[in-house]
N, CA and C of each residue as an Amber inpcrd file, in Angstrom:
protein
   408
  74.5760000  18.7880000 -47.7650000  73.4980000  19.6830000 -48.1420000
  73.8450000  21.0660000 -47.6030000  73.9220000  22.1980000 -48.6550000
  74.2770000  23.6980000 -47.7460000  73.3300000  23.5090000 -46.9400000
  73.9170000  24.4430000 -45.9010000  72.9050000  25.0690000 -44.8120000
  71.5810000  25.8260000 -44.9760000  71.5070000  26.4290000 -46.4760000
  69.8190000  27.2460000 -47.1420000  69.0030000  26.2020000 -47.0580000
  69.3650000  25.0080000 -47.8090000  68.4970000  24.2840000 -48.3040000
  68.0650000  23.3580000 -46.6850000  68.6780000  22.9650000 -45.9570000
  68.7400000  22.8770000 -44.7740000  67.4640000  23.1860000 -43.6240000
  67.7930000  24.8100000 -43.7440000  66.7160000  25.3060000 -43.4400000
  65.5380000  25.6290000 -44.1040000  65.2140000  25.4930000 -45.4510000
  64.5620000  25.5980000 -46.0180000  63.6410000  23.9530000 -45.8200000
  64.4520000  23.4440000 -45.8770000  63.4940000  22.0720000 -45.3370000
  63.0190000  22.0740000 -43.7090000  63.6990000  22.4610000 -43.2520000
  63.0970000  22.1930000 -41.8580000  62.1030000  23.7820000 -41.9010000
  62.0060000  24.4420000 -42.3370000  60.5600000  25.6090000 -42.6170000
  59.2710000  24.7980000 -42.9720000  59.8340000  24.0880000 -44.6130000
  58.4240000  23.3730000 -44.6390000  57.5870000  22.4430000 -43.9210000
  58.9160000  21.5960000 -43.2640000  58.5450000  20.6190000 -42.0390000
  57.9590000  21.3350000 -41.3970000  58.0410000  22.3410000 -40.7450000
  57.1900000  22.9220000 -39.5850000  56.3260000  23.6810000 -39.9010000
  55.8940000  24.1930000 -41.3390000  54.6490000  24.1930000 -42.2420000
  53.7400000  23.0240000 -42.2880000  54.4640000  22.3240000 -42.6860000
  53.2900000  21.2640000 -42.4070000  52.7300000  20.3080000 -41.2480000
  53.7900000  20.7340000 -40.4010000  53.4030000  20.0950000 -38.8500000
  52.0130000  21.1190000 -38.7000000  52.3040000  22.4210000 -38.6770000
  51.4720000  23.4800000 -38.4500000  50.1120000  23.2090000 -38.8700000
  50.1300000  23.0640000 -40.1030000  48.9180000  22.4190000 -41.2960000
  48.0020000  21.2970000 -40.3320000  48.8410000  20.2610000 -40.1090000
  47.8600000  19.0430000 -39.6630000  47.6200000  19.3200000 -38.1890000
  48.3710000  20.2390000 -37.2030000  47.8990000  20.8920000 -35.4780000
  46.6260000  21.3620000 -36.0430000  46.4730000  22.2760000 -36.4240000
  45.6150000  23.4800000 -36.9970000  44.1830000  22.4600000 -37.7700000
  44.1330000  21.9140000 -38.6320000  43.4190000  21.0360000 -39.3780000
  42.6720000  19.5540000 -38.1730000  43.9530000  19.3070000 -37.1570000
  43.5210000  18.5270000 -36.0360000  42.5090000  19.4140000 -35.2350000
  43.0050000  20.2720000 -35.1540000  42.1940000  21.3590000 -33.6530000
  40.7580000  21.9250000 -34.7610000  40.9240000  22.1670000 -35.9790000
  39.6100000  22.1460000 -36.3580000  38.7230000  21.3330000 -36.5590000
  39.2880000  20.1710000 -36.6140000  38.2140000  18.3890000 -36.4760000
  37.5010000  18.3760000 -35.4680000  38.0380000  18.7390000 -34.4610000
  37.7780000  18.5730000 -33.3080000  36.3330000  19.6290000 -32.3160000
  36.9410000  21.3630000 -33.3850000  36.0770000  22.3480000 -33.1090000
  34.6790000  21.9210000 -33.6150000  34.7350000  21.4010000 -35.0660000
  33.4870000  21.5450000 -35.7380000  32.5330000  20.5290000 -35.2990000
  32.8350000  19.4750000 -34.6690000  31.7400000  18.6740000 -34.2280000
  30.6990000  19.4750000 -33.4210000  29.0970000  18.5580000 -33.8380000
  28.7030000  19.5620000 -33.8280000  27.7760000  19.0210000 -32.3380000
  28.0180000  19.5790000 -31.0830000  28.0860000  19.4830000 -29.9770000
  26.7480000  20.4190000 -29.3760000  26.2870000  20.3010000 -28.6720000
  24.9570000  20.9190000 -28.2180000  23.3480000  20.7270000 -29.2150000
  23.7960000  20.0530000 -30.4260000  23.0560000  20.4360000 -31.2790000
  22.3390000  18.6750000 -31.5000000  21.0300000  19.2710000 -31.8680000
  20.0470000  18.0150000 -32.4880000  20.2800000  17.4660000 -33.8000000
  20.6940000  15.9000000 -33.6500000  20.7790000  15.8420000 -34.8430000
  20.2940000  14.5700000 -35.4950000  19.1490000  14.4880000 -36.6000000
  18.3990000  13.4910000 -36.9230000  18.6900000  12.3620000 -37.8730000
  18.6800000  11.4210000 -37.5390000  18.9560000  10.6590000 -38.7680000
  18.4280000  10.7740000 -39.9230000  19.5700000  10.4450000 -41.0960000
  18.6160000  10.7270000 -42.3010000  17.9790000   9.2120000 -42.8690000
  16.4270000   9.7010000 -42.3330000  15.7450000   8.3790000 -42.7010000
  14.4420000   8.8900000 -42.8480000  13.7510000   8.3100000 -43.2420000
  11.8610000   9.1330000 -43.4330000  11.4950000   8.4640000 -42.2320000
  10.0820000   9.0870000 -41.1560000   9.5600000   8.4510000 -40.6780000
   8.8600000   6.7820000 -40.8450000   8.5330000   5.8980000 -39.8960000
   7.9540000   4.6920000 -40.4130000   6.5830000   5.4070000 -40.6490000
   5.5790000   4.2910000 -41.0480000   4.4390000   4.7450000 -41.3660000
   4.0040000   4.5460000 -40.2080000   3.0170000   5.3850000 -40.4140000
   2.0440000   5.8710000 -39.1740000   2.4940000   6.4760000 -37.7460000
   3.9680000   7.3650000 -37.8820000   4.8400000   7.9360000 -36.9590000
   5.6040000   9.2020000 -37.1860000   5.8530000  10.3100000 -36.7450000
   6.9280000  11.1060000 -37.2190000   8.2910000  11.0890000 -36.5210000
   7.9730000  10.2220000 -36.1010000   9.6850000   9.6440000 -35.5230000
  10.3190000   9.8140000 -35.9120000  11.6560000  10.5580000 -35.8840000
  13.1370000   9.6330000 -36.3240000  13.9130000  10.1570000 -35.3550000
  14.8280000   8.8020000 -35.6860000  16.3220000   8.8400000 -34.4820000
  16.9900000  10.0410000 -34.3400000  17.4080000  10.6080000 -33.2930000
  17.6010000  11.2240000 -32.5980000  18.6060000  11.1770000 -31.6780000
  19.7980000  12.1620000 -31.9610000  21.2300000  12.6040000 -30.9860000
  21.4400000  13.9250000 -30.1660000  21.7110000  13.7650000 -29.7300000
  22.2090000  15.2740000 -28.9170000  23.4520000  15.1610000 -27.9510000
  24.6510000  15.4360000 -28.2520000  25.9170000  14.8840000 -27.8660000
  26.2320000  16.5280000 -27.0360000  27.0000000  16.1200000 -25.7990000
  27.2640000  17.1920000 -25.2140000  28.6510000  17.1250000 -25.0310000
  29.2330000  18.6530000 -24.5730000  31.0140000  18.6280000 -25.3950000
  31.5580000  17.2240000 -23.7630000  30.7550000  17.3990000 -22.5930000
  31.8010000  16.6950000 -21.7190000  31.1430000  14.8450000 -22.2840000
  30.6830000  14.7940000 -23.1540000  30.4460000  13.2440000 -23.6090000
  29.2320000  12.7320000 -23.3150000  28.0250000  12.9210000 -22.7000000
  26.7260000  12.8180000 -22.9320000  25.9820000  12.6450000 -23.5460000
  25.4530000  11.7440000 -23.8300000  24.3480000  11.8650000 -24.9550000
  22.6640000  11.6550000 -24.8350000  22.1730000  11.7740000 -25.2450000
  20.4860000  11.8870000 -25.1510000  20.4150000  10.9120000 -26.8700000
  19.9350000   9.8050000 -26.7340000  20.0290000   9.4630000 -27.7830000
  18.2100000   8.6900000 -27.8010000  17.5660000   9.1830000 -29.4780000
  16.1000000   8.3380000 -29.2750000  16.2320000   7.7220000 -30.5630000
  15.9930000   6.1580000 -30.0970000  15.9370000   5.5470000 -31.4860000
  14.7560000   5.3620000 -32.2690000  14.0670000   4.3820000 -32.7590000
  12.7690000   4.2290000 -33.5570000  11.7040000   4.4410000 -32.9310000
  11.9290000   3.7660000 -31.3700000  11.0050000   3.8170000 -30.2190000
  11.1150000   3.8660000 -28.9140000  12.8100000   3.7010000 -28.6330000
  12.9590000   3.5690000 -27.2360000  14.2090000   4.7590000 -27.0260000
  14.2790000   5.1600000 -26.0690000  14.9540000   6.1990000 -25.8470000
  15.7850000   6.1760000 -24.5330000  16.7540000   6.9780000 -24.3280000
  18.1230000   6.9640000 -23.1940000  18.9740000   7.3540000 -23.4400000
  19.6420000   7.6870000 -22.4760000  21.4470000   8.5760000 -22.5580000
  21.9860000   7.4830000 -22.7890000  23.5800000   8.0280000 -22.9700000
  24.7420000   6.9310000 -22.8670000  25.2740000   7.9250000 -23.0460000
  27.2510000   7.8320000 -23.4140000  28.0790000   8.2580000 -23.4110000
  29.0730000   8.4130000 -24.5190000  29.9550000   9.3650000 -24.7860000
  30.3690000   9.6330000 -26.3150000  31.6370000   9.8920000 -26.1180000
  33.0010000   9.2010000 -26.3850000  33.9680000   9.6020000 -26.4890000
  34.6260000   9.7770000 -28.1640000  35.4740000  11.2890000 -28.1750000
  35.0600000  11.7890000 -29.2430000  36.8510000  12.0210000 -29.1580000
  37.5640000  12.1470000 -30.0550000  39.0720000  12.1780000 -30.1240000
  39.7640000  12.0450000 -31.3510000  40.1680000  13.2140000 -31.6270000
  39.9330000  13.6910000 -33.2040000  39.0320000  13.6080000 -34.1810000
  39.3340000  12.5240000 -34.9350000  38.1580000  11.9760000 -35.9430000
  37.2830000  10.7850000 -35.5380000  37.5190000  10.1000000 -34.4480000
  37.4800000   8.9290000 -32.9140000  36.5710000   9.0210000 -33.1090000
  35.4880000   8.1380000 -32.2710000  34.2400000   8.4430000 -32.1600000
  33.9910000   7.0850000 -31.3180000  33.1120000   6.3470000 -30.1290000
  32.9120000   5.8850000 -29.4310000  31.6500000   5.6050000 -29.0390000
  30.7620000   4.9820000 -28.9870000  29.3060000   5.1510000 -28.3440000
  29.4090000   4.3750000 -27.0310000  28.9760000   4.3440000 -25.9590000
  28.2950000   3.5450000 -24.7580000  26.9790000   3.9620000 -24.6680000
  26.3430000   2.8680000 -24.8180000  24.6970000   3.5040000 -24.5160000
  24.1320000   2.8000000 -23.1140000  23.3620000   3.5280000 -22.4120000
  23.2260000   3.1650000 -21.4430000  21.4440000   2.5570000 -21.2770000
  20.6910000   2.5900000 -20.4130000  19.4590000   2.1160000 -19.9110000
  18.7970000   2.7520000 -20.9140000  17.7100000   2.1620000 -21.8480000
  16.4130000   2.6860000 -22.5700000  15.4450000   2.3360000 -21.8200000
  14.3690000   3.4240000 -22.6660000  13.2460000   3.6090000 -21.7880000
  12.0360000   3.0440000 -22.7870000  11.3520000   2.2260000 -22.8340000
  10.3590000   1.8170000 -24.3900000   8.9760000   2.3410000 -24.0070000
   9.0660000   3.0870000 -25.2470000   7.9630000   3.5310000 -25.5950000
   6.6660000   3.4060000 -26.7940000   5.9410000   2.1700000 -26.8000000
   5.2030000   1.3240000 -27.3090000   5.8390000   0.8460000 -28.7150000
   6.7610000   0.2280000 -28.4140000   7.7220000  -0.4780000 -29.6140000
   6.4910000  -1.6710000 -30.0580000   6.6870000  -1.7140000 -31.5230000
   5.9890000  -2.6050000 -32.0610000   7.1730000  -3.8260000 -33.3010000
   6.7690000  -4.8210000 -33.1510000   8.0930000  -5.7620000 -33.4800000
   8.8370000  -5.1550000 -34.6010000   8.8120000  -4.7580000 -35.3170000
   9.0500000  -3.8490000 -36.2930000  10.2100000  -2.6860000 -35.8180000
   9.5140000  -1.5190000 -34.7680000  10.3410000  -0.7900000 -34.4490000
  11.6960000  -1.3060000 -33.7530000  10.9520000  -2.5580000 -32.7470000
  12.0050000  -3.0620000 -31.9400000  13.1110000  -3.6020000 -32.5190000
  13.4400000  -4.4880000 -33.7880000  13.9900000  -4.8220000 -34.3070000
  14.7410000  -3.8500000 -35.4770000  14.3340000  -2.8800000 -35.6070000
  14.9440000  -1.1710000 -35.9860000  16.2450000  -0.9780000 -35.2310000
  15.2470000  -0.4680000 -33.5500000  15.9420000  -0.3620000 -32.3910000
  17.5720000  -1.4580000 -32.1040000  17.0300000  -2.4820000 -32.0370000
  18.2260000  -3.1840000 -31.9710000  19.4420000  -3.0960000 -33.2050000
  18.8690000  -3.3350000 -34.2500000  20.2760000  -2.6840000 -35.3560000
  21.0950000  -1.4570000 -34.9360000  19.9150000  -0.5350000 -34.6910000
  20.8620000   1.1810000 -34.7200000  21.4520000   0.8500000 -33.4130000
  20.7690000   0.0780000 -32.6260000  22.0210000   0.2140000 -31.5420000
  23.1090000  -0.8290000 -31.3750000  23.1890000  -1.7320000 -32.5860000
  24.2890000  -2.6540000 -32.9510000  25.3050000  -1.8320000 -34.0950000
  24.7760000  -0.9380000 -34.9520000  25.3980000   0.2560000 -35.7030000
  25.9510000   0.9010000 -34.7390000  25.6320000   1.4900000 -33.7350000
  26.1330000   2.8970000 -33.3530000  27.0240000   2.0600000 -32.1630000
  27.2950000   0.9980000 -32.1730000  28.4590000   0.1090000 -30.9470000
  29.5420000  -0.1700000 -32.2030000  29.2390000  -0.1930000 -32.7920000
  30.4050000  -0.1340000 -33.8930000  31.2670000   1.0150000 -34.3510000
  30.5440000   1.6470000 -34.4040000  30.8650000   3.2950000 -35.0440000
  32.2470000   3.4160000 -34.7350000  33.5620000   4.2480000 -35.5390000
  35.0790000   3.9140000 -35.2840000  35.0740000   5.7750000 -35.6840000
  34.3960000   6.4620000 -36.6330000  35.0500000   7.4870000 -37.2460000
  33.7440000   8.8150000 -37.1490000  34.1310000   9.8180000 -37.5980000
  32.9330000  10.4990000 -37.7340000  33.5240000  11.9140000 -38.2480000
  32.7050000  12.4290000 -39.5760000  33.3030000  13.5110000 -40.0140000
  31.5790000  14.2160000 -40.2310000  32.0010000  15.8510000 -40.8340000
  31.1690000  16.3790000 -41.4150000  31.0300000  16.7760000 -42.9930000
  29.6040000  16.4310000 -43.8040000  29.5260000  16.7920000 -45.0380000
  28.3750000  17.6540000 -44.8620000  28.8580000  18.8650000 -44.8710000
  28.1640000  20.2740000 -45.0590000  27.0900000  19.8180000 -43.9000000
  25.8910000  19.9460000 -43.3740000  25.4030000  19.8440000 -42.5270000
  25.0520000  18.2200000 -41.8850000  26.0280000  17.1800000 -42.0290000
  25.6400000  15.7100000 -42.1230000  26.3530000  15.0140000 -40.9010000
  26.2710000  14.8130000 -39.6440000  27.3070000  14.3110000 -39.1890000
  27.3050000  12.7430000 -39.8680000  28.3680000  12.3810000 -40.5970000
  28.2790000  10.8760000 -40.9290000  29.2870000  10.4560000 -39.8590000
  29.2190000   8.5970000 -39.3290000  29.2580000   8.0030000 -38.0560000
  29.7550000   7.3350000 -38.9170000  30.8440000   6.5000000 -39.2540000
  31.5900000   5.4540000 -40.0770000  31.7760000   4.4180000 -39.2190000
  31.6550000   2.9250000 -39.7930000  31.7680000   1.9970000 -38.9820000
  31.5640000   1.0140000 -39.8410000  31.3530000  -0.8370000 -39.5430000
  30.8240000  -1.6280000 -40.5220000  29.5110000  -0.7030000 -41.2020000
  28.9220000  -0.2170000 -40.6870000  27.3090000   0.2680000 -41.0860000
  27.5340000   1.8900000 -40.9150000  27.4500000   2.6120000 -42.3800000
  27.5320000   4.0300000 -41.9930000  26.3530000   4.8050000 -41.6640000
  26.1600000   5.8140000 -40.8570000  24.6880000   5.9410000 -40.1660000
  24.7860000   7.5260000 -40.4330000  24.3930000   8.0510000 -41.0120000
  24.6370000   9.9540000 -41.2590000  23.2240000  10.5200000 -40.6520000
  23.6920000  11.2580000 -39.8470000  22.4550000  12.3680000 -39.4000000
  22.6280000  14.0000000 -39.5020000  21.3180000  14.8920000 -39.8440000
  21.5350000  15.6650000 -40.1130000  21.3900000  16.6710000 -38.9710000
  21.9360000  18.1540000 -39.3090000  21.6030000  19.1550000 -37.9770000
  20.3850000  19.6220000 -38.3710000  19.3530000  19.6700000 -37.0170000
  18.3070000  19.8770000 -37.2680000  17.9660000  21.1050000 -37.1410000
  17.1520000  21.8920000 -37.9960000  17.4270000  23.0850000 -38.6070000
  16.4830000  23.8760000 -37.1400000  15.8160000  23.4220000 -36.2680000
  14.8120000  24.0580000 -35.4020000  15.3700000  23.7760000 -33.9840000
């Protein structure tokens, strides 16, 4: 192979190494970190509830589900995504909510991926769980 074409390949190679650094380090920027973000679900009846995140950049979370509420922990690594949830606190769960409660927090122990669609964080896993940024 001349030596042009040579280097001409190893340019694009390091074009496109460049491409996926750059495209990695923006996966990573756009999560959306400090911010409230609600599940997209309607309240139950007779509640204005809904689930509830707030992920902080060192891995924190404030998380409220249907009815019971508590931190846990978020490891986040590229497109990664991780939940540990820690101690809830219940706040007049009714069999209904409680059994809510226990899914989302059998969903969100699953969770493997997590991207953004325009304001949506979606949580990929067996069960995909999308919440939105809350506009207030």
């Amino acid at each position: 192979m001349p030596l042009w074409k040579c280097r001409r390949v190893h340019s694009s190679l390091a074009g496109v190494i460049a491409v996926m650094l750059a495209a990695t380090t923006a996966l990573a920027a756009e999560f959306p970190f400090e911010r409230e973000l609600l599940l997209e679900a309607k309240p139950l009846p007779g509640s204005k509830r809904v689930p509830m995140l707030e992920i902080t950049r060192d891995g924190r979370a404030v998380i409220d589900l249907w009815c019971r509420s508590g931190e846990g922990r978020v490891k986040i690594e590229d497109d990664r995504i991780e939940f540990t949830l820690g101690a809830m606190r219940e706040e007049g769960c009714t069999p209904e909510r409680t059994q809510r409660d226990e899914a989302l927090v059998a969903a969100l122990g699953k969770i493997m991926n997590w991207s953004m669609e325009d304001d949506v964080l979606v949580l990929s896993g067996p069960t995909e769980l999308r919440y939105v940024l809350s506009s207030h």
